[in-house]
C-alpha positions, 0 to 999 in steps of 0.5 A, spaced: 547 244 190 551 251 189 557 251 185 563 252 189 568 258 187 572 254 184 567 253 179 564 259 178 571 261 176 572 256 170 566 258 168 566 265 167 573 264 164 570 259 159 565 263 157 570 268 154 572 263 150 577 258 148 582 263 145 581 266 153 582 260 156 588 259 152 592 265 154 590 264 161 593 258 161 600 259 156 602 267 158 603 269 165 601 276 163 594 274 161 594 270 168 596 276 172 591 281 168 585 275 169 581 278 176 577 272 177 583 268 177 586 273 182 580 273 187 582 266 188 588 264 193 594 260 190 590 253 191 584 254 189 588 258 182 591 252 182 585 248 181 582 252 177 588 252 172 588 245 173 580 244 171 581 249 165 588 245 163 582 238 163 577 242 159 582 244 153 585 237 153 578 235 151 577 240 145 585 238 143 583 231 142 576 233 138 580 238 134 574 244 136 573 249 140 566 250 138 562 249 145 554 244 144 550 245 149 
């Protein structure tokens, strides 16, 4: 099954690393500069923002940010 937009935004953001992710999330600045972001309409933003919120949560729990594949 192909990956939705939405997805592929959360990877190719997740990708550039916890640091990135984090300042999409916390700087309205950084979010406005992230063009794979504003490629998306304002719910799948939303979403994305969500998922990537969802992720984070997961390695403040663990206390890393290293990623295992």
């Amino acid at each position: 099954m192909p990956k939705s937009q939405v997805e592929s935004v959360v990877d190719i953001i997740c990708h550039r690393g916890c640091r990135y992710v984090n300042a999409v999330l916390q700087d309205s600045d950084q979010r406005q500069h992230c063009a794979e972001l504003n490629a998306l309409d304002h719910r799948d933003q939303q979403l994305v923002l969500a998922e990537l919120s969802a992720v984070m949560a997961v390695y403040d729990e663990t206390g890393s940010c290293d990623v295992f594949t």
